[in-house]
C-alpha positions as CSV (number, residue, x, y, z in Angstrom):
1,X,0.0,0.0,0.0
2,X,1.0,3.4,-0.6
3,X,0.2,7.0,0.6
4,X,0.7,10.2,-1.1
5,X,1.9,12.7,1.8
6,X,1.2,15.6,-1.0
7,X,0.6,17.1,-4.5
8,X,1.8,20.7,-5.8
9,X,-0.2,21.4,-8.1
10,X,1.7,24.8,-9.4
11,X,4.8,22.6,-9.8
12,X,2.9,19.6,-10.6
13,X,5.1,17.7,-8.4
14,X,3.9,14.8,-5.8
15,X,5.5,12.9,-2.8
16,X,4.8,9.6,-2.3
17,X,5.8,7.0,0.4
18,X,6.0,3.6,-0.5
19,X,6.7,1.0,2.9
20,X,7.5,-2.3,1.7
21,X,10.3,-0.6,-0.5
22,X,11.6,1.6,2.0
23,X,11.4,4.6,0.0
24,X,9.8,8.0,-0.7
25,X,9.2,9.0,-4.2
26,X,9.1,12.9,-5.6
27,X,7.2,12.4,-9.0
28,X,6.1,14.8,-11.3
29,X,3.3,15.1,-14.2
30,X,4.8,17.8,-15.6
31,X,8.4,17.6,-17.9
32,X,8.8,21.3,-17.2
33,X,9.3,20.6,-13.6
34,X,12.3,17.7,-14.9
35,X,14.2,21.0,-13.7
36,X,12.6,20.9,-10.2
37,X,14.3,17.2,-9.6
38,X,17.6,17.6,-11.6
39,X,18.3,20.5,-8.8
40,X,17.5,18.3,-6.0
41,X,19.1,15.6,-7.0
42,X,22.5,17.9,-7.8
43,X,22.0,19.7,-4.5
44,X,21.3,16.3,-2.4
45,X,24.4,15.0,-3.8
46,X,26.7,17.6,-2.9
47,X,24.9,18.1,1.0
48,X,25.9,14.3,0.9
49,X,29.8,14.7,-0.3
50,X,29.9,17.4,2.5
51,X,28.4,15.3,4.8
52,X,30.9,12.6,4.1
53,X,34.0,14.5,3.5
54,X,33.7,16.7,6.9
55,X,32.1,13.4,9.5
56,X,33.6,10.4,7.1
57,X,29.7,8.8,6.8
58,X,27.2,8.6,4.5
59,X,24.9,5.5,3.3
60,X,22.2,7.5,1.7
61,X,21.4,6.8,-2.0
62,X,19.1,9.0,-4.0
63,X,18.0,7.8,-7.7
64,X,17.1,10.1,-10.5
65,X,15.0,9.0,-13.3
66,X,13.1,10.6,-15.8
67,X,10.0,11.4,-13.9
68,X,10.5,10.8,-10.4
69,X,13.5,10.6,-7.5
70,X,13.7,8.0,-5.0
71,X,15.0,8.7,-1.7
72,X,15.5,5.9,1.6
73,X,13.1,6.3,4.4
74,X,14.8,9.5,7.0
75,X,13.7,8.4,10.0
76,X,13.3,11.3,12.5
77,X,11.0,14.1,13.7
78,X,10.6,17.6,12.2
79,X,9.8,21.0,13.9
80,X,6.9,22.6,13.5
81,X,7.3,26.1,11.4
82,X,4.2,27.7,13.2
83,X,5.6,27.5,16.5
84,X,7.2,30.6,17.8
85,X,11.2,30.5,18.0
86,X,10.6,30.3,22.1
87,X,10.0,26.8,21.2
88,X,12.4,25.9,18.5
89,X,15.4,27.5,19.6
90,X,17.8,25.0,20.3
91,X,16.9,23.0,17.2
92,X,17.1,26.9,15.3
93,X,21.3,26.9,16.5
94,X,21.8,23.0,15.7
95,X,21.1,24.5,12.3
96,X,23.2,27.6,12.2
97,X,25.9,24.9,13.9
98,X,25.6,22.5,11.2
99,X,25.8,24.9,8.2
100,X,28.6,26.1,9.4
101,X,30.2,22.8,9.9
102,X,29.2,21.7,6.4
103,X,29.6,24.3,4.1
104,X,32.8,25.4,3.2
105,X,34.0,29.3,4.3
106,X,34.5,30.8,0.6
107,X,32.4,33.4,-0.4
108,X,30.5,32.0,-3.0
109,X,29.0,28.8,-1.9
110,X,26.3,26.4,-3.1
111,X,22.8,27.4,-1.5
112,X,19.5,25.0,-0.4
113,X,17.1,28.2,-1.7
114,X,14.3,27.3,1.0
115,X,15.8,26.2,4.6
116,X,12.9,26.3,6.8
117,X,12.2,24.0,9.4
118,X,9.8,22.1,7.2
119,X,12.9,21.2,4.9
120,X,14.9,19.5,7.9
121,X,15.2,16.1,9.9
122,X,16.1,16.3,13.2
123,X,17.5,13.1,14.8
124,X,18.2,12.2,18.7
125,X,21.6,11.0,18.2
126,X,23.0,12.1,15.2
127,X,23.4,15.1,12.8
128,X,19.7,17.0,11.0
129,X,19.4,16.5,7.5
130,X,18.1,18.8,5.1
131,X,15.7,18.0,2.8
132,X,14.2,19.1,-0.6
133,X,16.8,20.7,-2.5
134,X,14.7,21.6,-6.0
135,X,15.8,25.0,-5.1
136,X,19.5,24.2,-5.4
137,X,21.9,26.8,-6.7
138,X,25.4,25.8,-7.2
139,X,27.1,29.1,-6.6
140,X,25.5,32.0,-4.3
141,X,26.4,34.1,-0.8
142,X,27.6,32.5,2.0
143,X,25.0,32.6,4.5
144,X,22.1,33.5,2.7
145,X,20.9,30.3,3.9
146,X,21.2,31.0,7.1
147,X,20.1,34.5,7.0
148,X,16.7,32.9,5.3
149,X,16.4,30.0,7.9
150,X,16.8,32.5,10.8
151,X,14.6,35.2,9.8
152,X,12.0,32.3,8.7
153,X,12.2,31.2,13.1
154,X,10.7,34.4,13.7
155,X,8.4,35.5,10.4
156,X,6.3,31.8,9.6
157,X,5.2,32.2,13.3
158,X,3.8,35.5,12.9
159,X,2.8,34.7,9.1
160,X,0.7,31.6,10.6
161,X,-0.7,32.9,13.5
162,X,-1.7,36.5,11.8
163,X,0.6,38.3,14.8
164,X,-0.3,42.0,14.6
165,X,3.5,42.3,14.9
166,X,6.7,39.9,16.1
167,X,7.1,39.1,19.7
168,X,9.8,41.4,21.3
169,X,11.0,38.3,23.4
170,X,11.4,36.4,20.0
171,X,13.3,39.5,18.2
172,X,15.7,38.9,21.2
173,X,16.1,35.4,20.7
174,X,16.2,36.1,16.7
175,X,19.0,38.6,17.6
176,X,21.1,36.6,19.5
177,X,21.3,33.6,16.7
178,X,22.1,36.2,14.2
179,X,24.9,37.6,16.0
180,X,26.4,34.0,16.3
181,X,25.6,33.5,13.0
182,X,27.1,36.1,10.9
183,X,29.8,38.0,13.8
184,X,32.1,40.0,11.5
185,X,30.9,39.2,8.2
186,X,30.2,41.7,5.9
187,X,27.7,41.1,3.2
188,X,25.0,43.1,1.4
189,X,22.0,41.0,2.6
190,X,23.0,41.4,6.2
191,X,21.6,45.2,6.1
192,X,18.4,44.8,5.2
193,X,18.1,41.3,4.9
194,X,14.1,40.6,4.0
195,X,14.7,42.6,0.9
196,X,17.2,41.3,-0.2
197,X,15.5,38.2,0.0
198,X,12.3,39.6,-2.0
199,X,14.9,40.3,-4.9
200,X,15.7,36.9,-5.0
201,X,12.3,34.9,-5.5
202,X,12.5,35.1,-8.8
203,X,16.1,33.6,-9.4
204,X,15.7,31.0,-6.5
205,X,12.5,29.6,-6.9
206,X,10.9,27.9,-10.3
207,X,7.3,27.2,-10.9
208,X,6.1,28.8,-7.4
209,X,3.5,31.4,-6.4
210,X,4.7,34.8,-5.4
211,X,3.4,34.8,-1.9
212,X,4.1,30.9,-1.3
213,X,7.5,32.9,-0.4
214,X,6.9,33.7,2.8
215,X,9.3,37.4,2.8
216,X,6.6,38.7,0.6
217,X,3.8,37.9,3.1
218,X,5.9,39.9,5.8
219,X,3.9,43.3,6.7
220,X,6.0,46.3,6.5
221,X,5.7,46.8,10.4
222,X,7.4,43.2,10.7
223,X,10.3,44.0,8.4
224,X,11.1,47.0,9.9
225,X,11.1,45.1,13.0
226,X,13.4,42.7,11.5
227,X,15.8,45.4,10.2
228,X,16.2,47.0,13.8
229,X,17.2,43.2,15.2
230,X,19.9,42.9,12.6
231,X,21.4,46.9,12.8
């Protein structure tokens, strides 16, 4: 028996589980969106050389065919992106920890395009893994990962829960991962970093509706709230 977890109908892309093989399955009806799984197949494989090359592990095979990708069953529990960063915060610095472990320290790096909590594994006893790379990009900032992930802890919350504006006592928590994160870097996005992310839907992300990016559901309130965090 299978089950189909869900079906995009914009990117006319599916996921389904299938037990007795031990697999999940990213199909799509569409031979536009053959772009959708070439990306996260390319981007998949590099997380894995990474993963390999910096902890000497790695047993995960991925399969790429012309209308679907097979993954292995990950095993784990994910975080939920409603809940406020109160809530998520130690799982929100085992990320910033484990991109920084991972990725390399160059400028230009390869980038994920949509790290959210949604897009990540957490496991008891071992490293997260990150999920659905269709949004892969081989070269881009160092970091803008992160500054997407972090700045998602604190806006999907207030997105979800229609927050007349962000929690002061999650700006400070938002704050004090951002500090860690990016401590004497210099790069444009760091500045005013929602709009710089708004200038990059349209490079980043394929065959998706304009406010299924969550910086351009942000109220103008919340980004200037945002903004005075980061200064």
């Amino acid at each position: 028996m299978t089950t189909l977890f869900n079906y995009n109908s914009t990117k006319k892309m599916g996921v389904i589980y299938y037990p007795k093989k031990k697999i999940v399955r990213k199909f799509i009806n569409d031979k536009q969106s053959f772009v959708l799984l070439k990306k996260e197949y390319k981007g998949f494989k590099w997380y894995q050389s990474r993963r390999k090359l910096i902890f000497n592990k790695s047993k995960i095979n991925i399969i790429l065919k012309k209308n679907y990708l097979d993954f292995p069953v990950f095993k784990g529990r994910k975080k939920k992106f409603w809940d406020y960063l109160e809530t998520n915060y130690e799982e929100a610095e085992t990320v910033l920890n484990h991109y920084k472990k991972l990725w390399p320290t160059k400028k230009i790096v390869p980038c994920h395009g949509d790290l959210v909590f949604s897009n990540i594994i957490f496991k008891k006893s071992s490293l997260p893994i990150i999920i659905d790379w269709e949004n892969f990009l081989q070269s881009n900032i160092w970091g803008l990962d992160l500054c997407y992930f972090l700045v998602s802890t604190i806006a999907l919350p207030s997105i979800f829960h229609k927050d007349y504006k962000i929690n002061n006592n999650e700006l400070i928590l938002f704050e004090r991962l951002w500090k860690i994160a990016f401590k004497n870097k210099k790069y444009n996005y760091l500045k005013n970093p929602v709009s710089f992310l708004k200038s990059k839907y349209g490079l980043i992300f394929k065959r998706r509706k304009y406010f299924d990016y969550y910086p351009n559901k942000l109220s103008s309130y919340a980004i200037k709230q945002i903004n005075e965090s980061v200064k």
